[in-house]
VOTI-502148 format. One record per atom (N, C-alpha, C, O): atom name; residue in one letter; residue number from 1; x, y, z. Coordinates in Angstrom, 3 decimals. Each point is the difference from the previous one (the first is absolute). Example, Ala and Ser with C-alpha at 12.3 -4.5 7.8 and 13.67 -1.06 7.14 Angstrom:
+-------+--------+-----+----------+----------+----------+
! atome ! residu ! num !       xx !       yy !       zz !
+-------+--------+-----+----------+----------+----------+
!     N !      A !   1 !   13.190 !   -5.690 !    7.800 !
!    CA !      A !   1 !   -0.890 !    1.190 !    0.000 !
!     C !      A !   1 !    0.900 !    1.200 !    0.000 !
!     O !      A !   1 !    1.036 !   -0.019 !    0.665 !
!     N !      S !   2 !   -1.386 !    1.069 !   -1.385 !
!    CA !      S !   2 !    0.820 !    1.190 !    0.060 !
!     C !      S !   2 !   -0.770 !    1.090 !    0.730 !
!     O !      S !   2 !    0.509 !    1.108 !    0.169 !
+-------+--------+-----+----------+----------+----------+
This chain:
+-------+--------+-----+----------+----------+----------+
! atome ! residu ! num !       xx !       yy !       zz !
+-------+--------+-----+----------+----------+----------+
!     N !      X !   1 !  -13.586 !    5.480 !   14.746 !
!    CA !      X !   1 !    1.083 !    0.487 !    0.834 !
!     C !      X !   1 !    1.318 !   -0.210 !   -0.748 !
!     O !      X !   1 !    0.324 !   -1.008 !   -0.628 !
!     N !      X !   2 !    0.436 !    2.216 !    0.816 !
!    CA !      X !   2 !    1.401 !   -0.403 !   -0.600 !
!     C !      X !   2 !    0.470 !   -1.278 !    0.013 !
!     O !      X !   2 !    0.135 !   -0.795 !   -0.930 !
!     N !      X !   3 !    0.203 !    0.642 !    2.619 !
!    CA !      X !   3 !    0.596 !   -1.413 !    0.079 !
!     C !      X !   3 !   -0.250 !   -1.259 !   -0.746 !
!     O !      X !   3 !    0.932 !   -0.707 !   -0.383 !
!     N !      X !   4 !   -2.163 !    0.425 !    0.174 !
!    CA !      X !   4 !   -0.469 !   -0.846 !   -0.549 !
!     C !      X !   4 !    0.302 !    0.108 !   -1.354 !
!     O !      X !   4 !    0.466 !   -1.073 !   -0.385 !
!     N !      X !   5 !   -0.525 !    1.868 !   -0.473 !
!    CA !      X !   5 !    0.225 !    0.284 !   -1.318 !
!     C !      X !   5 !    1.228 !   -0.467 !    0.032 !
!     O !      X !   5 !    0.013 !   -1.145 !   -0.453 !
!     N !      X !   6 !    1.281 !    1.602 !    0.865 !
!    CA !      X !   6 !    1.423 !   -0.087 !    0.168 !
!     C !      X !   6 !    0.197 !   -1.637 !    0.083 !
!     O !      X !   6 !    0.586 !   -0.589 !   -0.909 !
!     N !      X !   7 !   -1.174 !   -0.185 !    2.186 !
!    CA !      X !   7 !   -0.123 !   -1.147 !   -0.162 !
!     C !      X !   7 !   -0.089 !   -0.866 !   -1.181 !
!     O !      X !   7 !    0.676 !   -0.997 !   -0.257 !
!     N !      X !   8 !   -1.777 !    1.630 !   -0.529 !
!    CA !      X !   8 !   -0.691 !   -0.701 !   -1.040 !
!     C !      X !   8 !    0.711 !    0.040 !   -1.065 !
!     O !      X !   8 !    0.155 !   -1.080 !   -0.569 !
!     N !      X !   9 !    0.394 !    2.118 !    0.057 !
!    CA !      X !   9 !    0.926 !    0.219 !   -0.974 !
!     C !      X !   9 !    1.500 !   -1.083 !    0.042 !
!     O !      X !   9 !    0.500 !   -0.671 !   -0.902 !
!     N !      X !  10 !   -0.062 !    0.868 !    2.429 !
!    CA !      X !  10 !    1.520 !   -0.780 !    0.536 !
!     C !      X !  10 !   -0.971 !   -1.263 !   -0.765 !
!     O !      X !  10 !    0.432 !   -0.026 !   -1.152 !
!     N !      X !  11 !   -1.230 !   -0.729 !    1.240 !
!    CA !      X !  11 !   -0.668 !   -1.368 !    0.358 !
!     C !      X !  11 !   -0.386 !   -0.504 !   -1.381 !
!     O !      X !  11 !   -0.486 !   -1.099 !   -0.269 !
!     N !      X !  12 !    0.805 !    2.152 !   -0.608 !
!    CA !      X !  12 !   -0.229 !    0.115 !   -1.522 !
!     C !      X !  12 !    1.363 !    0.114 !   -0.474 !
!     O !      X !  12 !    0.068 !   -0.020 !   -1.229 !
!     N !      X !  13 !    1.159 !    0.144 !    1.899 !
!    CA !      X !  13 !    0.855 !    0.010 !   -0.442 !
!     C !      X !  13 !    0.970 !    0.971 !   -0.315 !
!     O !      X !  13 !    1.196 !   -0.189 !   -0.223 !
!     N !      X !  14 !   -2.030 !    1.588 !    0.226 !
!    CA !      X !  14 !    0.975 !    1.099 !   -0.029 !
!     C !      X !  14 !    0.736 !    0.236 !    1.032 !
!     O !      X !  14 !   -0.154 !   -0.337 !    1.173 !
!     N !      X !  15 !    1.304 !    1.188 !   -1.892 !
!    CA !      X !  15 !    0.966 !    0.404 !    0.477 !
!     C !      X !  15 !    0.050 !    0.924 !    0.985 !
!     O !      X !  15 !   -1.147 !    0.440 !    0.078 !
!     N !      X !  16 !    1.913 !    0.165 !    0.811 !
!    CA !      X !  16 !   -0.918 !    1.030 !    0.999 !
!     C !      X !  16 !    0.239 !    1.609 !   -0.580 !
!     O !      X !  16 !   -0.326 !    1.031 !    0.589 !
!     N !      X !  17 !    1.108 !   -1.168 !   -2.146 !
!    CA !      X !  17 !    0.031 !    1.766 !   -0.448 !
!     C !      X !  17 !   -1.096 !   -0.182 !   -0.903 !
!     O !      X !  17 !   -0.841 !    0.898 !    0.044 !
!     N !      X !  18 !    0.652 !   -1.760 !   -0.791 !
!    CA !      X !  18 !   -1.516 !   -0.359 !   -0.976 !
!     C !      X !  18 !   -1.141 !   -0.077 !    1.053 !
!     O !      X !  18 !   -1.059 !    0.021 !   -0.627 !
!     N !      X !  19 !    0.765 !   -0.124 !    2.329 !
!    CA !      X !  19 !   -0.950 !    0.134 !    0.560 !
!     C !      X !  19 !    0.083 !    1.508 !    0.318 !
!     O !      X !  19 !   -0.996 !    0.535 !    0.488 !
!     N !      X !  20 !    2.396 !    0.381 !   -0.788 !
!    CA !      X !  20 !   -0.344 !    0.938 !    1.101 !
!     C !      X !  20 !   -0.521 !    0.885 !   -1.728 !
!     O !      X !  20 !   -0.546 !    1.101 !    0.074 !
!     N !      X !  21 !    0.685 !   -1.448 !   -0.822 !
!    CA !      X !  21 !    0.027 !    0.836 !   -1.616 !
!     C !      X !  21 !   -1.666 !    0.086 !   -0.042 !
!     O !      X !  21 !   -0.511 !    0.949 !   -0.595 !
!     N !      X !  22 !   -0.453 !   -2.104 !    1.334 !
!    CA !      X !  22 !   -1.140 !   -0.302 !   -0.342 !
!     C !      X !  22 !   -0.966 !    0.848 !    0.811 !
!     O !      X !  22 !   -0.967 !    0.714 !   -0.266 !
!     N !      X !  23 !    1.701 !   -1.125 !    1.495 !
!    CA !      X !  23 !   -0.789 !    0.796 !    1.476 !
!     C !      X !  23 !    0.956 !    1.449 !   -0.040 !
!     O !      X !  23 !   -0.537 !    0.718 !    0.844 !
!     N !      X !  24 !    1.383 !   -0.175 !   -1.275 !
!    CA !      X !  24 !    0.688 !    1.133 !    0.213 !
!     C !      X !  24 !    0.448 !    0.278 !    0.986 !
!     O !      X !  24 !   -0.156 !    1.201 !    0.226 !
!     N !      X !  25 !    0.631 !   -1.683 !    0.480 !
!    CA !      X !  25 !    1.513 !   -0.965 !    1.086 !
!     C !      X !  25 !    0.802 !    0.459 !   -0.118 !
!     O !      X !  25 !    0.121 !    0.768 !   -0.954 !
!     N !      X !  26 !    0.804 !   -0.952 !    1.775 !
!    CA !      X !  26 !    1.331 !   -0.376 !   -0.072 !
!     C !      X !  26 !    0.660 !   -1.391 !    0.010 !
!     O !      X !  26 !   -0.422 !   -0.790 !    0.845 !
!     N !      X !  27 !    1.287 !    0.434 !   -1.575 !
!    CA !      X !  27 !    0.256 !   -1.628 !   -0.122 !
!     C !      X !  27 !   -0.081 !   -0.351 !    1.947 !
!     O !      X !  27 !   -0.701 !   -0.861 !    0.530 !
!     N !      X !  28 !    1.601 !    1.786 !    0.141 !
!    CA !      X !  28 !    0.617 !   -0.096 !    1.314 !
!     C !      X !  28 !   -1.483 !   -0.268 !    0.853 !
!     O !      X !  28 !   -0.123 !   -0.841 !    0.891 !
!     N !      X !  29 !   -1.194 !    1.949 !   -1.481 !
!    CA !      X !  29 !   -1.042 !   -0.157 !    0.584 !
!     C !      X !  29 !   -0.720 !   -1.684 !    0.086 !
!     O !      X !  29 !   -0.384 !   -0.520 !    1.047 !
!     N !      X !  30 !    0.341 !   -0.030 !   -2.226 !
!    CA !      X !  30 !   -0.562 !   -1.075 !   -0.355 !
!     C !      X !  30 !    0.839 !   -1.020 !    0.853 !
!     O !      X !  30 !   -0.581 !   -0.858 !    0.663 !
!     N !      X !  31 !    2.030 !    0.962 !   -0.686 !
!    CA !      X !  31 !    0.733 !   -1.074 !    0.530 !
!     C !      X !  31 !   -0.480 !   -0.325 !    1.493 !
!     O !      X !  31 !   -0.115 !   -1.104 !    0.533 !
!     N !      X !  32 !   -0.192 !    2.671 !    0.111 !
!    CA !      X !  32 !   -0.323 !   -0.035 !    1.082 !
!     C !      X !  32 !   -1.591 !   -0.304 !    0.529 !
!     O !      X !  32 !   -0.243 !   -0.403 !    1.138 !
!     N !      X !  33 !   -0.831 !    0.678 !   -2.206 !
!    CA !      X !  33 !   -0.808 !   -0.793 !    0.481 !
!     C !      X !  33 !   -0.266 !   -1.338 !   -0.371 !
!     O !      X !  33 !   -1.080 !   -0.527 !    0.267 !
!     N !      X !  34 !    2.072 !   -0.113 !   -0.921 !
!    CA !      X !  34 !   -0.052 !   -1.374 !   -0.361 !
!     C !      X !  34 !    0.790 !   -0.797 !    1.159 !
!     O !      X !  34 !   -0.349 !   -1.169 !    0.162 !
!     N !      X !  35 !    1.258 !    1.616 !    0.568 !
!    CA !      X !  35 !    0.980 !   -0.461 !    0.888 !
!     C !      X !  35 !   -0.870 !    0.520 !    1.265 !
!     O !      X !  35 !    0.712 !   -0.309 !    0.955 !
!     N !      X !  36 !   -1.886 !    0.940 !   -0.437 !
!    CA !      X !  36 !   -0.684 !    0.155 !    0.815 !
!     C !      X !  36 !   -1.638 !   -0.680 !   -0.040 !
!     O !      X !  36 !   -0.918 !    0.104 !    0.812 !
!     N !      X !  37 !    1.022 !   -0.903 !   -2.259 !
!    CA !      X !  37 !   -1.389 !   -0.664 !    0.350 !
!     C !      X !  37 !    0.233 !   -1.487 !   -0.140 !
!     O !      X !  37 !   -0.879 !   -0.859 !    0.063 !
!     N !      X !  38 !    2.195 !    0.655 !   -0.263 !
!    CA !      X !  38 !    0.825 !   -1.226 !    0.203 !
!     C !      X !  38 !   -0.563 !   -1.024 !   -0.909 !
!     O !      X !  38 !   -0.233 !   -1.192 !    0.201 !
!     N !      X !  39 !    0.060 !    1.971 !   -1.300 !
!    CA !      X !  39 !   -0.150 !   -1.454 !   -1.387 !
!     C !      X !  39 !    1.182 !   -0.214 !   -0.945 !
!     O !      X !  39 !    0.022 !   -0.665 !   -1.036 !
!     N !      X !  40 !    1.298 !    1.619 !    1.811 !
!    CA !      X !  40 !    1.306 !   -0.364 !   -1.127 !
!     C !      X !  40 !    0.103 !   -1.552 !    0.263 !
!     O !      X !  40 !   -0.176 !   -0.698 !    0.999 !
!     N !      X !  41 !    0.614 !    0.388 !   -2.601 !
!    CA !      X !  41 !    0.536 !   -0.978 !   -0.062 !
!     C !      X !  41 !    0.995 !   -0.324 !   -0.607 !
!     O !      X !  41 !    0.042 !   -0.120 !   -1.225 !
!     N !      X !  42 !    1.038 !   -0.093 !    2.114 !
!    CA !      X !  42 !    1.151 !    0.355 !   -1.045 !
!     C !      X !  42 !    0.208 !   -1.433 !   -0.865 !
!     O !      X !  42 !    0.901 !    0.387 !   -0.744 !
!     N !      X !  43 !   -1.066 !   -1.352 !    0.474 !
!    CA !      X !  43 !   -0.257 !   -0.550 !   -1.076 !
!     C !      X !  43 !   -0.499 !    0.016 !   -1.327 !
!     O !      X !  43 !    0.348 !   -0.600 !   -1.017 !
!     N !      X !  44 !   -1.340 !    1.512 !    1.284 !
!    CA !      X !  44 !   -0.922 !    0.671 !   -1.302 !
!     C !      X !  44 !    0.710 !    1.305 !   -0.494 !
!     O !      X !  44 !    0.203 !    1.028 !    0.645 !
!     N !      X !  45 !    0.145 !   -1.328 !   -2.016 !
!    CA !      X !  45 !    0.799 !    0.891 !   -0.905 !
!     C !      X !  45 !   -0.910 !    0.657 !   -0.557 !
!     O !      X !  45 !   -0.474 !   -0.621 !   -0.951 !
!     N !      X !  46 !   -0.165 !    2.010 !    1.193 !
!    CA !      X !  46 !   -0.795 !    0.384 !   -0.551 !
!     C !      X !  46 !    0.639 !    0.413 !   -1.777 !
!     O !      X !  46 !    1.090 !    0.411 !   -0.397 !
!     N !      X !  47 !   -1.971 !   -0.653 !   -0.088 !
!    CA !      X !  47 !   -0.637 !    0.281 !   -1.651 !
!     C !      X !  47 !    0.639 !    1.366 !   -0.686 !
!     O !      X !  47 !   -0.980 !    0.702 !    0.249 !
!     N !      X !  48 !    1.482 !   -0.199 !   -0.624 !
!    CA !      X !  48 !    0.118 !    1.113 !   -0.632 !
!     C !      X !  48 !   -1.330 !    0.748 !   -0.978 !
!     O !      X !  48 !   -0.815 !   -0.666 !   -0.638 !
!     N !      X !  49 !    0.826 !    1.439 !    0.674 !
!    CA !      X !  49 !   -1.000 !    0.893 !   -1.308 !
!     C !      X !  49 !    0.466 !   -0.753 !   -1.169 !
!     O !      X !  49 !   -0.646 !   -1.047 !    0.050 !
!     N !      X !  50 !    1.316 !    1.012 !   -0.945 !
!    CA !      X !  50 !    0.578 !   -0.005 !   -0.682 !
!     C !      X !  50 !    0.046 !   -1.340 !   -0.600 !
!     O !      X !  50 !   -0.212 !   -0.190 !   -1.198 !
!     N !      X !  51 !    0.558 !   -0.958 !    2.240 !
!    CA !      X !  51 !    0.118 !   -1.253 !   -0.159 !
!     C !      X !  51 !   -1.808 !   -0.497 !   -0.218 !
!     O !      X !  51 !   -0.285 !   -0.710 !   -0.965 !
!     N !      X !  52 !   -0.643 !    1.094 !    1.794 !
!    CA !      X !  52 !   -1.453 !    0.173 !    0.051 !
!     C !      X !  52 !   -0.034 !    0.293 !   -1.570 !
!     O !      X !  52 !   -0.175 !   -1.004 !   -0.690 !
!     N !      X !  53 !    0.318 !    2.250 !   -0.005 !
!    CA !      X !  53 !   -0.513 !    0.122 !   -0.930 !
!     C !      X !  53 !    0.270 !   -0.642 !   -1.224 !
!     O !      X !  53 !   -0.796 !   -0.008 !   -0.939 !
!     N !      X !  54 !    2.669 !   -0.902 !    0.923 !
!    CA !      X !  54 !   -0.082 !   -1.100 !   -0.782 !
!     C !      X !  54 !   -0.824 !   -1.033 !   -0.106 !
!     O !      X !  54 !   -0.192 !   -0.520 !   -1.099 !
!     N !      X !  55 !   -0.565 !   -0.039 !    2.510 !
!    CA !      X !  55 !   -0.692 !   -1.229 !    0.438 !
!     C !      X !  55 !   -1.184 !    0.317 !   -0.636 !
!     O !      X !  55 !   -0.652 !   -0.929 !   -0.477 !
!     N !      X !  56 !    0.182 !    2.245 !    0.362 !
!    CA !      X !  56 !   -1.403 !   -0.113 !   -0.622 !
!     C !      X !  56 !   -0.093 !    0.436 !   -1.260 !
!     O !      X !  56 !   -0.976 !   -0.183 !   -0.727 !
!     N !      X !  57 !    2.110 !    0.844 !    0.394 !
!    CA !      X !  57 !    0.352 !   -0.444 !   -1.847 !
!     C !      X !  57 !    0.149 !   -1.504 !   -0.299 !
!     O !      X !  57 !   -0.325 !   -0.551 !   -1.052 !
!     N !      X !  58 !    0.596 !    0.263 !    1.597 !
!    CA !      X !  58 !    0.221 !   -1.468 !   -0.421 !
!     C !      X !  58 !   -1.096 !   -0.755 !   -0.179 !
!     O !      X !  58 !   -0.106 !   -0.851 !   -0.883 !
!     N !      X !  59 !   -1.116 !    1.255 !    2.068 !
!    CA !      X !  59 !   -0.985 !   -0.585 !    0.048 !
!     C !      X !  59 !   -1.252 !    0.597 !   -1.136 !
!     O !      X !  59 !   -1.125 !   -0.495 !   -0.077 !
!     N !      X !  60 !    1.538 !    1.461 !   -0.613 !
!    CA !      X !  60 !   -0.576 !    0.648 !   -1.244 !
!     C !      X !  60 !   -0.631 !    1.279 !    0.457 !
!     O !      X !  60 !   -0.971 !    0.356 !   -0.668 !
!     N !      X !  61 !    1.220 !    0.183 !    1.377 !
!    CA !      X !  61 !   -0.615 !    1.899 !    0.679 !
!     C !      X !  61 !    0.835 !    0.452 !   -0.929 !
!     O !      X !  61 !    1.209 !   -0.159 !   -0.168 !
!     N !      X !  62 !   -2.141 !    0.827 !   -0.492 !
!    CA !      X !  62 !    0.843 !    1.601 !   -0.594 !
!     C !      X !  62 !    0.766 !    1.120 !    0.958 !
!     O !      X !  62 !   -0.251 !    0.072 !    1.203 !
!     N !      X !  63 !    0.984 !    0.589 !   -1.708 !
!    CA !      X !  63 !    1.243 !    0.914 !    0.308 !
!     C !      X !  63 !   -1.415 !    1.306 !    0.984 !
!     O !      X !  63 !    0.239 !    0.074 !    1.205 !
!     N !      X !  64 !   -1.106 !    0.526 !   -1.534 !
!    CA !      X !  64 !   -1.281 !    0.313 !    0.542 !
!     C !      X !  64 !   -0.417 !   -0.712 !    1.463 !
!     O !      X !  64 !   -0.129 !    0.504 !    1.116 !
!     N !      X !  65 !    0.007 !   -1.565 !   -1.476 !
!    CA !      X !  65 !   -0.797 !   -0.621 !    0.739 !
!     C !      X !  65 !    1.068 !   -0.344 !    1.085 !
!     O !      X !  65 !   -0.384 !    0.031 !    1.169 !
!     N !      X !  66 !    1.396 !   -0.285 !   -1.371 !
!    CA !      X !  66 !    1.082 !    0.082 !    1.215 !
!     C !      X !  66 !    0.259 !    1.194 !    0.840 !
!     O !      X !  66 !    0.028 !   -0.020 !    1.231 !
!     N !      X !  67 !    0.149 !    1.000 !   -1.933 !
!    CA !      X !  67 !    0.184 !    0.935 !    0.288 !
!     C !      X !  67 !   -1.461 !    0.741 !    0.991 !
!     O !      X !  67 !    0.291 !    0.795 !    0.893 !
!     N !      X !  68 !   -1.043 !   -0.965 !   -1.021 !
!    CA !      X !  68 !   -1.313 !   -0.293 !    1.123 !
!     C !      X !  68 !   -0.029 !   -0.611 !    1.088 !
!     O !      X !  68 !   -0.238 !    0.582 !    1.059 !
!     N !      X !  69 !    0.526 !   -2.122 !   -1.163 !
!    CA !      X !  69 !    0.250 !   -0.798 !    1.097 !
!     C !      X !  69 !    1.221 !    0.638 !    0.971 !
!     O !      X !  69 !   -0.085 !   -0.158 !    1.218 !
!     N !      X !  70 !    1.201 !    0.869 !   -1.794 !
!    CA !      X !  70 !    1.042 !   -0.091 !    0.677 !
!     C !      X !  70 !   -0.163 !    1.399 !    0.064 !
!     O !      X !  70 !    0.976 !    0.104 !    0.743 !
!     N !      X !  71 !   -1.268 !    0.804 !   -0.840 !
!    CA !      X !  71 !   -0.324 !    1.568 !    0.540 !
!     C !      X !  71 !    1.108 !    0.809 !   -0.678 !
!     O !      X !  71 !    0.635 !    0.879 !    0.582 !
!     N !      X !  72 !   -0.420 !   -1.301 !   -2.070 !
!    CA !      X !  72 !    1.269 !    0.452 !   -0.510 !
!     C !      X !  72 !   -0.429 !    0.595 !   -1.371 !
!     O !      X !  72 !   -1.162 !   -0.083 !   -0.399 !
!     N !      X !  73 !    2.134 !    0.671 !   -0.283 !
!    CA !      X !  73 !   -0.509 !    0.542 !   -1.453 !
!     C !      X !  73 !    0.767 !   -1.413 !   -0.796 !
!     O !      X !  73 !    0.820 !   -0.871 !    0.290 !
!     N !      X !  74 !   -1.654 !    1.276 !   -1.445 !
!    CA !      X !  74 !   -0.159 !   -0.860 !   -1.079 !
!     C !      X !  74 !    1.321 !    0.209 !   -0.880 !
!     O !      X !  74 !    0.349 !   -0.848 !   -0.821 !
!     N !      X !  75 !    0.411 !    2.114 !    1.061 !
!    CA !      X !  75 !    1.174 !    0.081 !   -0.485 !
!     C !      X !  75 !    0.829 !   -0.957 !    0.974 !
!     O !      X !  75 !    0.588 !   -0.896 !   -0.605 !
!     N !      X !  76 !   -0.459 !    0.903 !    1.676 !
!    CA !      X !  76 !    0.934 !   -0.595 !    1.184 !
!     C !      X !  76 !    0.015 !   -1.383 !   -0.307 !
!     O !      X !  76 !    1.043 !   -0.651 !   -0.071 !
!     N !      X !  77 !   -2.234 !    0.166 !   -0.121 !
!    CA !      X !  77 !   -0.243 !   -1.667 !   -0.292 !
!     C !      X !  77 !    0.789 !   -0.321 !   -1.430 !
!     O !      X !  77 !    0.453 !   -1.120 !   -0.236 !
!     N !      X !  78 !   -0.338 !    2.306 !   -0.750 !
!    CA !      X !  78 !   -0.117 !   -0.095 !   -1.394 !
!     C !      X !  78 !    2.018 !   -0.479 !    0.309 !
!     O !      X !  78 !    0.675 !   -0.983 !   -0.304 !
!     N !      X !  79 !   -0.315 !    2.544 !    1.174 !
!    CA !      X !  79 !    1.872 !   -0.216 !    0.027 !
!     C !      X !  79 !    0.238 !   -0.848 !    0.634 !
!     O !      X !  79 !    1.219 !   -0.169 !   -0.027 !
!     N !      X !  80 !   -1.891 !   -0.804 !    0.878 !
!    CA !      X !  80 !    0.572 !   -1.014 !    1.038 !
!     C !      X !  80 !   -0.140 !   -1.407 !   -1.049 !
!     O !      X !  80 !    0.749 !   -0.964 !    0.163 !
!     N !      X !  81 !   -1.580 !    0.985 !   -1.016 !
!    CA !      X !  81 !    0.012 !   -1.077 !   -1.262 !
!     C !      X !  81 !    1.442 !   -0.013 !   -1.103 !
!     O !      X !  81 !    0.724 !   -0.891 !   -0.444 !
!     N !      X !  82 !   -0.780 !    2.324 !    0.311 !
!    CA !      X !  82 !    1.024 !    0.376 !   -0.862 !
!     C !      X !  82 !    1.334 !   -0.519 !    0.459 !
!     O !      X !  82 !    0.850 !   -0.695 !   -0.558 !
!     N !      X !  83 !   -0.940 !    1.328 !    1.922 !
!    CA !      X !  83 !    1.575 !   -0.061 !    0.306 !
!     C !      X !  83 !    0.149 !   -1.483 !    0.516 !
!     O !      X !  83 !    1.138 !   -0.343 !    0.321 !
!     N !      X !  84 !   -2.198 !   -0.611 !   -0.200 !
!    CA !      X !  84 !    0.225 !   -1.661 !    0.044 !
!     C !      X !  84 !    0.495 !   -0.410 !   -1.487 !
!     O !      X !  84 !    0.879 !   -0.858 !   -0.082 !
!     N !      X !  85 !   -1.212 !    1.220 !   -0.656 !
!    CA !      X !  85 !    0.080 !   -0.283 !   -1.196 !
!     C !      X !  85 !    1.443 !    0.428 !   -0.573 !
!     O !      X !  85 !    0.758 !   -0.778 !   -0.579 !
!     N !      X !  86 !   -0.537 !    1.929 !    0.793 !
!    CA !      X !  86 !    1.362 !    0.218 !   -0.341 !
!     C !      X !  86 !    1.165 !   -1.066 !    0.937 !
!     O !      X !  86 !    1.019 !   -0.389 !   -0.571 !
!     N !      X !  87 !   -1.335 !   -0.053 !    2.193 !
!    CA !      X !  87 !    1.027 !   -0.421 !    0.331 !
!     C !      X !  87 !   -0.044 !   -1.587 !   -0.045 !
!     O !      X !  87 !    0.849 !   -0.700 !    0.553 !
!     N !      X !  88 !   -2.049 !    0.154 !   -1.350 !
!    CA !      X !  88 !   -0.088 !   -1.533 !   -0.230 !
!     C !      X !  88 !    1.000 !   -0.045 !   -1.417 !
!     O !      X !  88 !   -0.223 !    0.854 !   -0.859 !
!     N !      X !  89 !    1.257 !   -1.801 !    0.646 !
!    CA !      X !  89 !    0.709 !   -0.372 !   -0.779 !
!     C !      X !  89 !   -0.944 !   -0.498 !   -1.431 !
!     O !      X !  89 !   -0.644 !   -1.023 !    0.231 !
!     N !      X !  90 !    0.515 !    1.426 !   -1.257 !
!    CA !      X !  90 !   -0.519 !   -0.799 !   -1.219 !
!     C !      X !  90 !   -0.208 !   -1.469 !   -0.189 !
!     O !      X !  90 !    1.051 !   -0.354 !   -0.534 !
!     N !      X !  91 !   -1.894 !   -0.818 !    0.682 !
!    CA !      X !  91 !    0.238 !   -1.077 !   -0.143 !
!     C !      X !  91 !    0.604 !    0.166 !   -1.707 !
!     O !      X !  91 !   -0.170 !    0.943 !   -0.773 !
!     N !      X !  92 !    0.893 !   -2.195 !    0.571 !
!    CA !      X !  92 !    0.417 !   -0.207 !   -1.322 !
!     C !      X !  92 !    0.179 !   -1.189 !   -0.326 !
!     O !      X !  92 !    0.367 !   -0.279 !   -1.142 !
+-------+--------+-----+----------+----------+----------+
């Protein structure tokens, strides 16, 4: 069932336009069945895509293999590395 999916995703941490990108939603849709099955929590900062796919570079997943887990292309994972990289300062 939708609902449940929507749940599961919020409970994983996504965001509610990265749940509606997955299920093909509307962010407004997701907000609303998350605020009608009453598991918001507004304490819990959900996760970004993005921030996710640093955590499991880090943990040694290839640029591929992220890009799988997170329902994204392998280019997207490739510019979201890049453009960390360009805005981290050089150690020296």
């Amino acid at each position: 069932m939708i609902t449940e999916r929507v749940r599961n995703y919020y409970a994983k941490g996504l965001t509610y336009s990265e749940i509606g990108k997955l299920l093909e939603l509307s962010s407004r849709t997701v907000q609303r069945y998350i605020t009608a099955s009453g598991v918001k929590n507004e304490l819990a900062e959900p996760k970004t895509l993005q921030k996710k796919a640093f955590e499991l570079s880090a943990k040694g997943f290839s640029y591929t293999e992220i890009a799988k887990k997170l329902r994204v292309t392998k280019t997207t994972v490739y510019n979201w590395h890049r453009k960390q990289k360009q805005a981290t300062p050089p150690e020296n």
